[in-house]
C-alpha positions as a LaTeX table, in Angstrom:
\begin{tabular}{lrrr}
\hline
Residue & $x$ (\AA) & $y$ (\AA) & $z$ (\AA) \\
\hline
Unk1 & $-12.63$ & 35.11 & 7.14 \\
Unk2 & $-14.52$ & 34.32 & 4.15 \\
Unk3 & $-17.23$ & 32.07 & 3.66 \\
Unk4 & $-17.69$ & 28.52 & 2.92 \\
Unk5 & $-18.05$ & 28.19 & $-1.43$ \\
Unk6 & $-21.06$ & 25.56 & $-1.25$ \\
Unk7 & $-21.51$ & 22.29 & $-3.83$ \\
Unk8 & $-24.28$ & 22.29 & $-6.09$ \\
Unk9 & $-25.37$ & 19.09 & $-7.14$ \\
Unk10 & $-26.62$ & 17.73 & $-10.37$ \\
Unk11 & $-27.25$ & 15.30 & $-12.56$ \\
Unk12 & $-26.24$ & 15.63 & $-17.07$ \\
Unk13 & $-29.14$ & 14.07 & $-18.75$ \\
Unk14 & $-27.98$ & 12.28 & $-22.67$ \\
Unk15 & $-28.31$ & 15.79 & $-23.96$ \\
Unk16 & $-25.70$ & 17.19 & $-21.88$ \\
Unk17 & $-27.82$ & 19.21 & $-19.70$ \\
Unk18 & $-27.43$ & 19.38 & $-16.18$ \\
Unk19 & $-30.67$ & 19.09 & $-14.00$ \\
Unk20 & $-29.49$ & 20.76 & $-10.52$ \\
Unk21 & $-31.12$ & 19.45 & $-7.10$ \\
Unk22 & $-31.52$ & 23.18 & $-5.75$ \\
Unk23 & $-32.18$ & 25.20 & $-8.65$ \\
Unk24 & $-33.33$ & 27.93 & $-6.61$ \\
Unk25 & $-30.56$ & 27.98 & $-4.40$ \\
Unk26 & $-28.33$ & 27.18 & $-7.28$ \\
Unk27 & $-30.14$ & 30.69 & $-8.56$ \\
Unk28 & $-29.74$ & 32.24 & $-5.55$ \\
Unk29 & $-25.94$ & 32.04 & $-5.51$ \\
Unk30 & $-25.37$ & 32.81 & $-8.97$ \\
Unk31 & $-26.91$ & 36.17 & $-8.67$ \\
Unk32 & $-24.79$ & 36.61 & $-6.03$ \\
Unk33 & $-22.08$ & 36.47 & $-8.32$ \\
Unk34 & $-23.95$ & 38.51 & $-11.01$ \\
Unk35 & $-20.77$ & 40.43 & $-12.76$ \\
Unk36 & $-17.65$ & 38.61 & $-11.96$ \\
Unk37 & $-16.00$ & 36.47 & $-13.71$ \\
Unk38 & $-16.79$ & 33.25 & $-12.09$ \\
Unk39 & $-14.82$ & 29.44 & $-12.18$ \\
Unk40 & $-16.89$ & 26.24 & $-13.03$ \\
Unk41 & $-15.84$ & 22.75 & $-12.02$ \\
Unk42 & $-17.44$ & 19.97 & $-12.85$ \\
Unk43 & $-16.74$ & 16.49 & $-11.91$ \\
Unk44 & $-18.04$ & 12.83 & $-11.48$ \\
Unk45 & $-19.40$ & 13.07 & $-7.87$ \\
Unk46 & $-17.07$ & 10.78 & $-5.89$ \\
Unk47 & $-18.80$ & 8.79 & $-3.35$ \\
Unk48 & $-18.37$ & 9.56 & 0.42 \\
Unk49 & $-18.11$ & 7.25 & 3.44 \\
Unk50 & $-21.34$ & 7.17 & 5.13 \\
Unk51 & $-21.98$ & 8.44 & 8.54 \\
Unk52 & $-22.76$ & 5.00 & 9.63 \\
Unk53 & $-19.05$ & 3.60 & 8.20 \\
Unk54 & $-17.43$ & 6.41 & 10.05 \\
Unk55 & $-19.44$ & 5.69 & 12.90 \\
Unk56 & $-18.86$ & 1.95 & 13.21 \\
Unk57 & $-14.61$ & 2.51 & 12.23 \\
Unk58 & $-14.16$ & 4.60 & 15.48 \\
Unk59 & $-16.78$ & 2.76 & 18.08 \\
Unk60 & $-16.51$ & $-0.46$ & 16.69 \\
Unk61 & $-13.12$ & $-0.80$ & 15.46 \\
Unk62 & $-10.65$ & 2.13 & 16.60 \\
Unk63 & $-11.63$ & 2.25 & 20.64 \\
Unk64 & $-11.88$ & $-1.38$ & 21.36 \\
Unk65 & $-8.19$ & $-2.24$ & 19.80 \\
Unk66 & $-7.11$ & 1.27 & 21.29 \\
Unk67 & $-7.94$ & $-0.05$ & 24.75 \\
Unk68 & $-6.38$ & $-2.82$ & 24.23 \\
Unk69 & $-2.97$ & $-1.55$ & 22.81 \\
Unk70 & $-3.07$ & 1.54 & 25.44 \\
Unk71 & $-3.75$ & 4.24 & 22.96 \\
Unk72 & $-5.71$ & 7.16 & 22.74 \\
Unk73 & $-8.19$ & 6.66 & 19.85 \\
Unk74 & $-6.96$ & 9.23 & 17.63 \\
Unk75 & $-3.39$ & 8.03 & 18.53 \\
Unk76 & $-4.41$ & 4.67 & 17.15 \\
Unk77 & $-6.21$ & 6.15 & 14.24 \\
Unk78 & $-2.48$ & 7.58 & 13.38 \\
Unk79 & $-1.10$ & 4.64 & 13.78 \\
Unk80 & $-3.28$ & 2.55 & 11.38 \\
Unk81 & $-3.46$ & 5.16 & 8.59 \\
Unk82 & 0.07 & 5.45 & 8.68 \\
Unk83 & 0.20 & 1.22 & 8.68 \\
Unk84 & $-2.57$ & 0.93 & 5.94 \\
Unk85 & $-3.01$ & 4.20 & 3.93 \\
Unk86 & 0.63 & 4.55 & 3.33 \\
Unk87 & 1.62 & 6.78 & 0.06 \\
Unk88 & 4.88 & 8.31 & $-1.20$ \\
Unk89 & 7.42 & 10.05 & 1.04 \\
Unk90 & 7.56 & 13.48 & 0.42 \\
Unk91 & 9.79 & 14.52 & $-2.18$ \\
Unk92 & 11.36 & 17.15 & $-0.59$ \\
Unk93 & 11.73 & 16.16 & 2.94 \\
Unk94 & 11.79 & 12.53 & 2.89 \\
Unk95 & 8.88 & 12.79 & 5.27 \\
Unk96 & 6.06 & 9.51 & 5.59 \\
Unk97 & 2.77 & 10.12 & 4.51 \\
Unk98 & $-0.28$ & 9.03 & 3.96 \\
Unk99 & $-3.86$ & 9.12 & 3.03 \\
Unk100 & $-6.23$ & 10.77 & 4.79 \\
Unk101 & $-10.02$ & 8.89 & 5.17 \\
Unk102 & $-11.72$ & 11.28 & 4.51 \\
Unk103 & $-9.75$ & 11.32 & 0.71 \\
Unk104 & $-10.86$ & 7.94 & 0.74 \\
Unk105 & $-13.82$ & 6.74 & $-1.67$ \\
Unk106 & $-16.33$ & 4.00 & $-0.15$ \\
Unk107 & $-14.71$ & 1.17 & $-1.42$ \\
Unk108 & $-11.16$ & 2.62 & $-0.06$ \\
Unk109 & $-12.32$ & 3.19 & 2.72 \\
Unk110 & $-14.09$ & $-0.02$ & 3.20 \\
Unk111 & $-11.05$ & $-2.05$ & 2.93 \\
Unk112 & $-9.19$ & 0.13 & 4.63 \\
Unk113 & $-11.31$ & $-1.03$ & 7.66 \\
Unk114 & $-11.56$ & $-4.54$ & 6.89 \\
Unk115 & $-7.70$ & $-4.60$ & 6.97 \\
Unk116 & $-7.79$ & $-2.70$ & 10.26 \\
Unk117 & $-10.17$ & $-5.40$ & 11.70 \\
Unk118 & $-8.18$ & $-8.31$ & 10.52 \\
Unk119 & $-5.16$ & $-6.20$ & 12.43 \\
Unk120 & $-7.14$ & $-6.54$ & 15.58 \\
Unk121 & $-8.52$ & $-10.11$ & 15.01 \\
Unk122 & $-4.89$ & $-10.99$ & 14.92 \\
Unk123 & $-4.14$ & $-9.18$ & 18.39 \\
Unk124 & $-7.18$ & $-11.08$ & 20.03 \\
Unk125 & $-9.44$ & $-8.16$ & 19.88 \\
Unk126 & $-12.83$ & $-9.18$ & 18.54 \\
Unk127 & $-14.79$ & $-6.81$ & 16.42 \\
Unk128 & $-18.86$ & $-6.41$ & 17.20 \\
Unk129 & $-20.56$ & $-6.37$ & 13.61 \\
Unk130 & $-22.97$ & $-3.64$ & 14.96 \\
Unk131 & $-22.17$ & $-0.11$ & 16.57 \\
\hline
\end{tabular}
């Protein structure tokens, strides 16, 4: 099994130099490396879902309209990223798809769950604003 390739952050100053936020462990793993041909990516960090968003989708807004429509919680999950994160069929097999959250950036993912809470307002289920 091999191991886990880890991200190195940084940050390109208005000369076009990158400023890492481990340069020791950014050091570390390049002399690791020291001899092979290597592959470097770089990209505009995307922003991730906090902790705290992930937290209050599943406790505050998956379980309690779960409960109430006799699901599982990752049943219902399913069920509302297949309803509100819908993209193309696959090509070859005709088969639905969608989005996964986690593909999601913040803002996705933020009104991904405001449409899942107006889904539950809409089948009675009140949504606590705090988890």
């Amino acid at each position: 099994m091999s191991q886990p390739i880890p991200v190195f952050l940084a940050t390109i100053d208005t000369r076009g130099r990158l400023a890492y936020e481990r340069p020791i462990e950014f050091g570390r793993w390049l002399g690791l490396l020291s001899g092979n041909r290597v592959e470097v990516v770089v990209r505009k960090r995307r922003a991730v879902r906090s902790n705290r968003a992930n937290a209050f989708y599943w406790v505050a807004v998956v379980h309690p309209l779960a409960e109430h429509l006799g699901y599982e919680d990752d049943e219902l999950h399913e069920v509302l990223a297949m309803r509100f994160l819908r993209i193309e069929d696959c090509p070859v097999t005709g088969v639905p798809r969608r989005k996964h959250t986690p593909k999601t950036n913040t803002a996705e993912f933020a009104d991904y769950v405001e449409r899942c809470i107006r889904l539950a307002a809409e089948l009675g289920v009140v949504v606590e604003d705090r988890v």
